[in-house]
N, C-alpha and C positions, 0 to 999 in steps of 0.2 A: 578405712582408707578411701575407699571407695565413694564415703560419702563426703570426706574433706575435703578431696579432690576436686569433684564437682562444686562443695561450698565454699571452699573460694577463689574458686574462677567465678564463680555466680557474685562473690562479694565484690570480686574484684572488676567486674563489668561493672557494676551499679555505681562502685566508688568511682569510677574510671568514666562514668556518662552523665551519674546524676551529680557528682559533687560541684564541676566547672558548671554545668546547668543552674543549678542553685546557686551558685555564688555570682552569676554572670546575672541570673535573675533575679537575683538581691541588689546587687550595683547598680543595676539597672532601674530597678524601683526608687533606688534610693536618690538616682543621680532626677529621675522625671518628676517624684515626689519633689525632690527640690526646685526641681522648674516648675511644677504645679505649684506650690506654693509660694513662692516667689512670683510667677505671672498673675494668682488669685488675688494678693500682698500690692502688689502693683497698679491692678484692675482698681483695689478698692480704696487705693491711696489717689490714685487719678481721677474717681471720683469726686473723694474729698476734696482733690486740689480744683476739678472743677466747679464744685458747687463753691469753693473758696472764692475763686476768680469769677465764679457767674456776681456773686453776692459783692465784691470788691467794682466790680464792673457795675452790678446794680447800683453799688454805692457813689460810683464815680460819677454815672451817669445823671443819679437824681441829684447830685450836691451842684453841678455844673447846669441842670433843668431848675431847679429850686433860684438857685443864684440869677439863673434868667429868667426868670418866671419873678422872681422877687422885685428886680430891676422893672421888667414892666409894669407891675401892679405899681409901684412905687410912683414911676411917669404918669401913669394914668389918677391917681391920687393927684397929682402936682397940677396936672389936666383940669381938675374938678374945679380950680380956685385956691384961696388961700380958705386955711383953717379958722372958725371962729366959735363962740361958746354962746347960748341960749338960757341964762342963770334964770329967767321967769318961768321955763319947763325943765321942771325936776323929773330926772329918770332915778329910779330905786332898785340895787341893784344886790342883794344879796346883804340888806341891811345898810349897803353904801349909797348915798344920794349923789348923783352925779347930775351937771348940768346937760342941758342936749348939744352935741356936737354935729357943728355943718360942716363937711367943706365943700365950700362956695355955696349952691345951691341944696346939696347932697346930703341928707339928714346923712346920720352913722352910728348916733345913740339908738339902738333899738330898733335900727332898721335894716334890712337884711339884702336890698335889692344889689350892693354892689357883690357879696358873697356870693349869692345864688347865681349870678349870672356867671361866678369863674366854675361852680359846680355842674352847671348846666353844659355850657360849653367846652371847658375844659377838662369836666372831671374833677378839678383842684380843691381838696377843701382848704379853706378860707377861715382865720378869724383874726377880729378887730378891736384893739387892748386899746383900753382910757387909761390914762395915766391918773389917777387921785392918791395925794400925799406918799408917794414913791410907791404905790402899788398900781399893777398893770390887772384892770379890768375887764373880764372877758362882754362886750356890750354888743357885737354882732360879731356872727359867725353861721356856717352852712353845716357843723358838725352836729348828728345829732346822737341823742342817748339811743338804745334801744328799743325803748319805748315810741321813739319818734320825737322828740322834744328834744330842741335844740338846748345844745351846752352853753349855758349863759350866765353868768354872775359870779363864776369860777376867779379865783384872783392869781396871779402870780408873783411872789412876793420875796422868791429866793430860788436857790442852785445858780448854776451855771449860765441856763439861759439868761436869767432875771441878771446876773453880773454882767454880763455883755451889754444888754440894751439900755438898761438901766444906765451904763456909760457913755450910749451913745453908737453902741459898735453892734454893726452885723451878728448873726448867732445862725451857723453851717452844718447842720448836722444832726444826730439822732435826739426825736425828744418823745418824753413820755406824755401823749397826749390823752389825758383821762385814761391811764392805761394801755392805752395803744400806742405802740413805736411806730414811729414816724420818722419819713427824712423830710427835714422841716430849712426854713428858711425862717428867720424872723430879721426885721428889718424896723428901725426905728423911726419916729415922723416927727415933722420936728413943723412950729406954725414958720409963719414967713420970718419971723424975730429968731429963728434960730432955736428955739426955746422948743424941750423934746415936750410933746404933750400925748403920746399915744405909741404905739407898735401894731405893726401886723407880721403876720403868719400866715405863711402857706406850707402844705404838708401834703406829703402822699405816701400812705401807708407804704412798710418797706413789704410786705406783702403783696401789693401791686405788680400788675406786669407780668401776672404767671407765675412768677416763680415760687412761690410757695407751692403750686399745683406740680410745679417742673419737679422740684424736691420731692415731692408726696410719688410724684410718677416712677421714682427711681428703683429699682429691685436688684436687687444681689440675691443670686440663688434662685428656689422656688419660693421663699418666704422670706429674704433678707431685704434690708430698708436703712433708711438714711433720717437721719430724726435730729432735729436742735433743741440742746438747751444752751439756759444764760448759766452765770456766774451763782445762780441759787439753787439750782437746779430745776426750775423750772422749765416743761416740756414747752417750747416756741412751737415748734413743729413734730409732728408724732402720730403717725397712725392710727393710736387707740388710747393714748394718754396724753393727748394736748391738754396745755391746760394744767397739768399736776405736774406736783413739787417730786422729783425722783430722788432726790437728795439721799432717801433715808438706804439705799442700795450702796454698798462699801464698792462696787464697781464705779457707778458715779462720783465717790467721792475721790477714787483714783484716777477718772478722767479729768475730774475739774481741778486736783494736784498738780497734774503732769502736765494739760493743758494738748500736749499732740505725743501721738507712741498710738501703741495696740495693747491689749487687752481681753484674757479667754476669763470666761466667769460662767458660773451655774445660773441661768434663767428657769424657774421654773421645771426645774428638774431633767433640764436638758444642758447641754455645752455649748455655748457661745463664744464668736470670736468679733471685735470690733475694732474698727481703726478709726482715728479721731485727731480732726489739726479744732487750732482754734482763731477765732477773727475778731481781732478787738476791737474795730471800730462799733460793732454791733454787739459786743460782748455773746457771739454765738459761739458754741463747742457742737463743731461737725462731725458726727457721730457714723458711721457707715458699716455696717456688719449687718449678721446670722449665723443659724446653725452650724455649729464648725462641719456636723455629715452631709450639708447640704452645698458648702461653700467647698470642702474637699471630696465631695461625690466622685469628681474626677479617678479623685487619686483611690477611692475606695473602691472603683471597680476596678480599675488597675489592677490595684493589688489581690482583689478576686479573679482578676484577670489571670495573673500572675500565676497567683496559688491554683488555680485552673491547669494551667499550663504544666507548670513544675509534676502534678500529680499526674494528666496526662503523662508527660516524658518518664515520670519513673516508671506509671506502669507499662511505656511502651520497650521501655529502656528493661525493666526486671522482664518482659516477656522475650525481649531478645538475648538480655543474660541468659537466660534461662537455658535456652535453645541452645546458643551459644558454648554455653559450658557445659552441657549433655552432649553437644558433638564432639570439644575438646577431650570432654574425658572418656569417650566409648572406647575410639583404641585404645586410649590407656588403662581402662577398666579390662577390653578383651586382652591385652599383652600382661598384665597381672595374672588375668585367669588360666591365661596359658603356660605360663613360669610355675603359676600353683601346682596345674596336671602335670608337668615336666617333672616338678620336684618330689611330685610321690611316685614320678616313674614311667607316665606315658608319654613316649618320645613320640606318639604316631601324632600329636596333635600340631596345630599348625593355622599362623594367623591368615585371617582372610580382611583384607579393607579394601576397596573400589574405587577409591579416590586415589586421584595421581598426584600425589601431593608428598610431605617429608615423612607423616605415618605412614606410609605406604612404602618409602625408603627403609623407615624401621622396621617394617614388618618383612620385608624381603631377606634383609640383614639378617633377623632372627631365624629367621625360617631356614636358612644354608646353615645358618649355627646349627639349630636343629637338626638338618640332615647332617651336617658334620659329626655332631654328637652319637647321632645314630651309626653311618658307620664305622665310628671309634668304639661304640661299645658291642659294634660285632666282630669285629676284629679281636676285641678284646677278648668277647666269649670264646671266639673261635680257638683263641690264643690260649686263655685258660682251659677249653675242655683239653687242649695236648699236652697243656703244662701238668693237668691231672694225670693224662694218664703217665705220662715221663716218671712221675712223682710214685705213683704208684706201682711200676716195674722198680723202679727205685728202692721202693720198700722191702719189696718182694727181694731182690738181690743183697739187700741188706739184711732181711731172714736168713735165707739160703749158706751170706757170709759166717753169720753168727753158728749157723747150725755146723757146718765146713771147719771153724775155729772148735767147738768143741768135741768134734772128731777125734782133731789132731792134739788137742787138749788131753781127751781121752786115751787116743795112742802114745802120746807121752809117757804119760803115767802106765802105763802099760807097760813098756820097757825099761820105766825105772822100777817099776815093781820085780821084772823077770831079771834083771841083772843082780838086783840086791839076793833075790833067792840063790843065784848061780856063785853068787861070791860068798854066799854060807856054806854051802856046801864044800866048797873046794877047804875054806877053811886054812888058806895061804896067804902071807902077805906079800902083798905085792904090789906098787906103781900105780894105784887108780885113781892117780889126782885129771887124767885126760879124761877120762870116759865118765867123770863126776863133773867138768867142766860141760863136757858136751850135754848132758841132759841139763843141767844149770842154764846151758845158753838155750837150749828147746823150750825149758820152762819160760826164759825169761821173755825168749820171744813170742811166745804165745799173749803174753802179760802186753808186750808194748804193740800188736796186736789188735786185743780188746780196745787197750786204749786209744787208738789209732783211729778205729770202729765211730767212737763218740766224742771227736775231736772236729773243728767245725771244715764243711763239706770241700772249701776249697785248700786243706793244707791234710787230709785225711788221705787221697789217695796213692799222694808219690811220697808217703811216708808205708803206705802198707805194700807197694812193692816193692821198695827197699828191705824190708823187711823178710819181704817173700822170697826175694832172692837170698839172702844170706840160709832162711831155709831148706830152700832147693838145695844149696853150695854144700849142707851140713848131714843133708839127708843121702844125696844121688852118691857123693864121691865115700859115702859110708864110714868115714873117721870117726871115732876111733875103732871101727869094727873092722877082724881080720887082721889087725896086728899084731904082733908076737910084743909079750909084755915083758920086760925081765923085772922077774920078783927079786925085790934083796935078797942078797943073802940064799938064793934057794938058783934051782938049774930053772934053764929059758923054759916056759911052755905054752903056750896057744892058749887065748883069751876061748869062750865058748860066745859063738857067734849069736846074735839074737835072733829070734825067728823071723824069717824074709816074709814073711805072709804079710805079716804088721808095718816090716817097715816098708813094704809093696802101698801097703794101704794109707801109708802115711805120703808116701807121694801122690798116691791121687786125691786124695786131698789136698796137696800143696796145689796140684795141678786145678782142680777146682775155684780153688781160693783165687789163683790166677786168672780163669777166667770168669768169675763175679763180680772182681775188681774191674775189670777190662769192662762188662757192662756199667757198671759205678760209672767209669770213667766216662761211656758215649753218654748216660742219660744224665749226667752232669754237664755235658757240653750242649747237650740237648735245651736242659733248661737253662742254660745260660744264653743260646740262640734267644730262645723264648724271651726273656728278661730285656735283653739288646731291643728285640722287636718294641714290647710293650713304651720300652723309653724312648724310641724314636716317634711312638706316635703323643705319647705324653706330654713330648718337648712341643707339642703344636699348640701346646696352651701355656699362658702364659700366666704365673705364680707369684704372690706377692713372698719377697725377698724373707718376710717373716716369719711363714710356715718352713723355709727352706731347713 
């Protein structure tokens, strides 16, 4: 009992401190994880939308610079002169034999001075298309290979661009220059007759301008990064895989499906999360992620945070249970123990608590029970050592009676023995239905008597001097002794008196008997006082109706 008690008030502290703790600190993780994930969600979609708008801005800016840049080259062209053709100096150009072209003074077949100077000064590369038999030949230009040798004899002969110019019309926009995307301007030339005979080109890599460095500069996390592909998946921009096709990753293939959303995948044997829109005028897929434990760091020491905390409180919470419910149940352990030594019998014991508090109320409550109990069971003793001894003169007068009854029991028959001799001898008949009545009634009273004796206490006593008396009446006034008998039939003569010794003796034992009863009687009042007492102090407790 003793240790249920205590175990669970102990559980019931800990349920009572740690459960709302834990569940307050679960809500709580769960409500900030979602703001952490959500603001991280946020961070790296803002991103995306930045590098969207840097690159839509890049685009806007160079298609509106391209456009003016175009325009001037095109005046300054008009500047030169009109256009004319040199059919006695052949340029040879990739297998094609083309004539030399002037305008005005201004070679342009093979000659590079008006490109390099927009290179020079402007930075601009430059190239300059000859129109032969509907193909646009590349005849000067500032772009070089690798190598350092300029791209020259290249032809363009279809797509998109070649549709435009080849019409006559402007061409705004991304072009594949030997590989390299460009935001390009192409512009058609036409001589003074109207008549198209060439194009130019101006381009400026859409790499220009920083931004590919701005991009590269970007970090999410400690290690997260922002990376482009196109439509093939090839890396545009990319940390450590520019350049390669990523295609063959089933996570690429769901970004370049969905085109913008998120994305968790195994890289490399770790967990990745990325976010990704997409920009079609440059066919780029903005790519923005890292480590998912890197990008939710936050929210992983939180939650060690958390778990930190939670173990803190139980175990500060189980050391105050603890405590707690070793103080609740000490009175209640000491008022057990005390109830135990009461119930085998020691009344002298007695609580003690020092606290002014509501145990302290029960312990004083007990403790007057206790002295109550106590002096009820010396009362009680006191009450039965008299009840003893009442009980045992009692017994004793009840000997004394029995001894007193067979006296007169004896002297009975005593005198019915001497009369039956006396009525032999006389050998007369005579009238002895009185003096045969009178011993019948001695006998019989002696009979109800006994029984009287062992009949119960309170209907015993005023039955045995009713009794006594009718013996006294039968004995003192000596009927039928002393009376003249008339025999039938025969002369009057004088019964023979019985001897006075006996029936001397037979009164004092009535007289005896009289007074044994009369003690009967006090030490019957006696223990009835006794009984009265015992129930008035009995009534001071109070009984369930169903022992009654």
């Amino acid at each position: 009992m003793k240790s249920r008690i205590k175990s669970r008030l102990f559980i019931w502290f800990i349920v009572v401190s740690v459960i709302p703790l834990v569940f307050i600190g679960g809500f709580s993780y769960y409500l900030i994880f979602n703001k952490i994930s959500l603001q991280t969600e946020e961070t790296i979609t803002n991103i995306n939308k930045g590098i969207y708008n840097m690159v839509d801005t890049q685009q806007e800016v160079l298609s509106r610079w391209m456009e003016s840049a175009g325009a001037s080259f095109s005046s300054k062209l008009s500047s030169l002169g009109d256009s004319h053709f040199d059919y006695e100096h052949i340029e040879e150009f990739a297998g094609y034999r083309l004539p030399t072209w002037y305008i005005g003074s201004q070679k342009i077949t093979n000659d590079f001075s008006l490109v390099n100077d927009l290179i020079e000064k402007e930075k601009l590369p430059a190239t300059i298309f000859q129109l032969h038999n509907n193909k646009f030949i590349r005849v000067s230009t500032n772009v070089r290979q690798a190598d350092g040798k300029r791209i020259v004899g290249t032809v363009l002969d279809s797509g998109p661009v070649y549709e435009r110019i080849i019409n006559g019309q402007q061409y705004l926009g991304r072009a594949n220059v030997e590989g390299i995307w460009h935001a390009t301007v192409y512009q058609p030339i036409w001589d003074k007759n109207g008549k198209l005979i060439g194009a130019f080109v101006l381009g400026r890599r859409e790499q220009e301008y920083e931004m590919i460095k701005a991009i590269k500069n970007i970090f999410v996390g400690e290690s997260g990064y922002t990376f482009i592909i196109d439509s093939k998946g090839d890396a545009i921009i990319h940390p450590t895989n520019q350049g390669k096709n990523l295609s063959k990753y089933d996570w690429v293939q769901e970004i370049l499906s969905k085109k913008n959303g998120s994305i968790t995948y195994d890289f490399q044997d770790q967990k990745k999360i990325a976010y990704y829109t997409y920009y079609a005028p440059w066919d780029w897929y903005i790519v923005t992620g890292g480590y998912y434990s890197e990008l939710f760091n936050t929210t992983k020491e939180l939650q060690n945070l958390l778990f930190l905390a939670v173990f803190l409180a139980i175990g500060v919470s189980s050391f105050i249970a603890y405590f707690l419910s070793k103080a609740f149940s000490m009175p209640i352990n000491q008022l057990v123990n005390v109830m135990r030594e009461t119930q085998n019998g020691d009344l002298s014991v007695r609580l003690s608590y020092l606290y002014d508090d509501e145990f302290k109320i029960v312990g004083n409550a007990f403790n007057a029970m206790l002295n109550t109990i106590s002096l009820l069971i010396g009362r009680i003793g006191y009450n039965s050592a008299n009840l003893k001894e009442s009980s045992k003169r009692l017994m004793i007068d009840i000997q004394q009676s029995m001894q007193s009854l067979q006296g007169i029991e004896n002297s009975i028959a005593s005198l019915n023995k001497q009369i039956q001799q006396e009525t032999a001898k006389q050998s007369v008949l005579y009238n002895y239905r009185a003096n045969e009545d009178f011993l019948q009634q001695l006998y019989q009273l002696s009979i109800q008597i006994r029984r009287a004796l062992d009949d119960q206490p309170d209907e015993r006593f005023s039955r045995i001097s009713a009794q006594l008396t009718r013996l006294e009446a039968l004995v003192v006034n000596g009927y039928p002794f002393g009376v003249d008998i008339q025999a039938s039939g025969s002369d009057n003569f004088s019964f023979p008196m019985p001897d006075t010794n006996k029936i001397n003796s037979l009164e004092v034992e009535v007289e005896k008997l009289k007074l044994l009863v009369s003690h009967i009687d006090s030490s019957a009042s006696s223990l009835d006082d006794i009984a009265l007492s015992l129930d008035q102090y009995i009534k001071k407790f109070k009984i369930d109706s169903s022992d009654s």
